[in-house]
LOGUVO-201101 format. One record per residue: residue in three letters; y, z, x negated of N, C-alpha, C in turn. Coordinates in steps of 0.2 Angstrom, whole numbers, padded with zeros to 4 digits, always signed. Layout:
N
alaYZXYZXYZX
...
end
This chain:
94
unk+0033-0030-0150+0036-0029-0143+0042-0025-0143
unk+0046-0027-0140+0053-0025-0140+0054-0018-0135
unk+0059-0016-0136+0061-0008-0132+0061-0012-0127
unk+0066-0016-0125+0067-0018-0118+0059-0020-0115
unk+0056-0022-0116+0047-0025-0115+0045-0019-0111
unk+0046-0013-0119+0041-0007-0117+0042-0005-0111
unk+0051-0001-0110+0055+0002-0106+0053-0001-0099
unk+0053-0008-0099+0049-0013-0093+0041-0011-0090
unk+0038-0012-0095+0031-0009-0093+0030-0003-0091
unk+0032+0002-0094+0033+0008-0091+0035+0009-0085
unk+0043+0008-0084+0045+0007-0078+0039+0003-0071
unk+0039-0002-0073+0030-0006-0068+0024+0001-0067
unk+0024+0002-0073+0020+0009-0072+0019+0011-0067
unk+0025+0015-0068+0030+0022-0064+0028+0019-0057
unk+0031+0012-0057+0031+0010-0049+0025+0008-0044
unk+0021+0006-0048+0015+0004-0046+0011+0011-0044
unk+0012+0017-0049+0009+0022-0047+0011+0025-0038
unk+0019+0024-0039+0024+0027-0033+0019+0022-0028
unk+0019+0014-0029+0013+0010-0023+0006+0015-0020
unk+0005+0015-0026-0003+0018-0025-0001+0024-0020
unk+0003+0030-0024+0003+0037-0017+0006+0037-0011
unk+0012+0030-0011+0015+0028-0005+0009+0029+0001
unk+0003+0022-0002-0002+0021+0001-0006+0025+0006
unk-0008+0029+0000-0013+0034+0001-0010+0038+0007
unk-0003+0040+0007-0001+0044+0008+0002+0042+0017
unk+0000+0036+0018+0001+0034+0024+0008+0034+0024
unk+0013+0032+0018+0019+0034+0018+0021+0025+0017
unk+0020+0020+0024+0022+0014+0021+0027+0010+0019
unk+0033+0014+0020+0042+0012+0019+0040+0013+0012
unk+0041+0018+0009+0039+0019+0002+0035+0015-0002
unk+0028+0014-0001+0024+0006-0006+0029+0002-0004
unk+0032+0002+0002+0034-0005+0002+0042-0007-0003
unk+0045-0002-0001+0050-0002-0007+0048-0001-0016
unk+0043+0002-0016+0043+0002-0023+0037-0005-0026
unk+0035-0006-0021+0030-0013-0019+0036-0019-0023
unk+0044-0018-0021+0048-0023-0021+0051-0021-0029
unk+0051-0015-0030+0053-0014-0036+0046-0016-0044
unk+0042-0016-0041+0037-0016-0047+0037-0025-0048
unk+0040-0027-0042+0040-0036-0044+0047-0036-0047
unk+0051-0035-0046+0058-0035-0049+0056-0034-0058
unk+0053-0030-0059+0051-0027-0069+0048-0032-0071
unk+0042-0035-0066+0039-0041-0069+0040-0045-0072
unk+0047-0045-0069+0051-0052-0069+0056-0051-0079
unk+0056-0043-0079+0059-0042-0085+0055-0039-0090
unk+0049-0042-0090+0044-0042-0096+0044-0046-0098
unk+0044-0046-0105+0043-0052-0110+0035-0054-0112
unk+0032-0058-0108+0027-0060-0107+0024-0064-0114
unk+0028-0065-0118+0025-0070-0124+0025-0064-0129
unk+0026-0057-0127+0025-0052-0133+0020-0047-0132
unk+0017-0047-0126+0011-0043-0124+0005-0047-0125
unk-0002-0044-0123-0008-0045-0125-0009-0048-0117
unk-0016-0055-0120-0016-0058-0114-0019-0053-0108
unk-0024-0048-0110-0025-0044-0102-0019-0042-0098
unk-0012-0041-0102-0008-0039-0097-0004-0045-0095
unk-0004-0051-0098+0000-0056-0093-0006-0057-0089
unk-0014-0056-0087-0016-0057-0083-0016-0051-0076
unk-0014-0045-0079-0013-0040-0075-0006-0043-0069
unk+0000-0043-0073+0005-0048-0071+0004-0052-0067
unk+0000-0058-0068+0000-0063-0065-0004-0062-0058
unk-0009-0057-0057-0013-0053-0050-0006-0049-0047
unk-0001-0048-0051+0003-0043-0046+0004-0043-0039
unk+0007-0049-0039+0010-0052-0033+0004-0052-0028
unk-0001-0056-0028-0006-0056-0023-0009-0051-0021
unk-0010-0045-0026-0014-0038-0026-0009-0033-0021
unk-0005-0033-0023+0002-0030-0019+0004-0031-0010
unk+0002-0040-0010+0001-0042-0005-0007-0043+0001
unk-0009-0041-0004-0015-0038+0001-0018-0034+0008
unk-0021-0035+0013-0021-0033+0017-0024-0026+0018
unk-0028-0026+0014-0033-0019+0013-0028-0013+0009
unk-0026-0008+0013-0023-0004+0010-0024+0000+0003
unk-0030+0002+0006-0035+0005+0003-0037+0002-0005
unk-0039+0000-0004-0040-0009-0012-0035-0008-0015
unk-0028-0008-0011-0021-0010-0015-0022-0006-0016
unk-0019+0002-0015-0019+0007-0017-0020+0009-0024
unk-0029+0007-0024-0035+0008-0030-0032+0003-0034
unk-0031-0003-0035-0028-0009-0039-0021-0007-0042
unk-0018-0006-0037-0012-0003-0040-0012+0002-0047
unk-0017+0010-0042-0017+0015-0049-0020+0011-0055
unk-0026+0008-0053-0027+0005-0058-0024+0000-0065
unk-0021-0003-0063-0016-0006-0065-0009-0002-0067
unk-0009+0002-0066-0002+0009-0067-0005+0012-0076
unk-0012+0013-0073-0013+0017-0079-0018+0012-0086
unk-0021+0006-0085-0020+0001-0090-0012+0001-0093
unk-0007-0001-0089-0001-0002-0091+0004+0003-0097
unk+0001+0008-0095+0003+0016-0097+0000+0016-0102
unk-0008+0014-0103-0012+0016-0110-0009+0009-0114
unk-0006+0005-0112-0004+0000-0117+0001+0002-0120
unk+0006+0006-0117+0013+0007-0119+0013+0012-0123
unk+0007+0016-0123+0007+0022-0125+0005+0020-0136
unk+0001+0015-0134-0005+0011-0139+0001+0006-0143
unk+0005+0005-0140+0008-0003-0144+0017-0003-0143
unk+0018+0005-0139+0025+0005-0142+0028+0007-0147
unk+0033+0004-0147+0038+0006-0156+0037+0014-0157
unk+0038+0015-0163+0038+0024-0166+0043+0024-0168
end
């Protein structure tokens, strides 16, 4: 997996988490922008070099994101922050 890959997923990370406390935090301008930025990283992963759970993580972004239930999104989102974090951590270059 490539530095650019990893520095992406990470980044997605970062942003997904920033979705989640937006949420929580009844702070909706915030998910919403960083909502827009975690789709932008997607787009700069290199998806033929990661493990299939995380293209399937990927592939739920979009829908999960746009979800109506805040709450859900919220919990999906951390949840997917810290899968993303434990792969980067597990499968980035040394």
């Amino acid at each position: 997996m490539s530095e650019k890959t990893i520095i992406a997923l990470e980044s997605l990370a970062s942003d997904l988490k920033r979705v989640s406390l937006g949420l929580q935090r009844a702070s909706f301008g915030m998910a919403e922008r960083f909502s827009n930025e975690a789709l932008k990283r997607k787009k700069e992963v290199d998806t033929q070099t990661v493990k299939p759970y995380i293209k399937k993580i990927l592939a739920r972004l979009g829908p999960t994101l746009a979800q109506n239930d805040k709450d859900r999104t919220a919990e999906d989102a951390l949840t997917y922050s810290i899968i993303i974090q434990n792969y980067c951590q597990k499968n980035g270059t040394k």
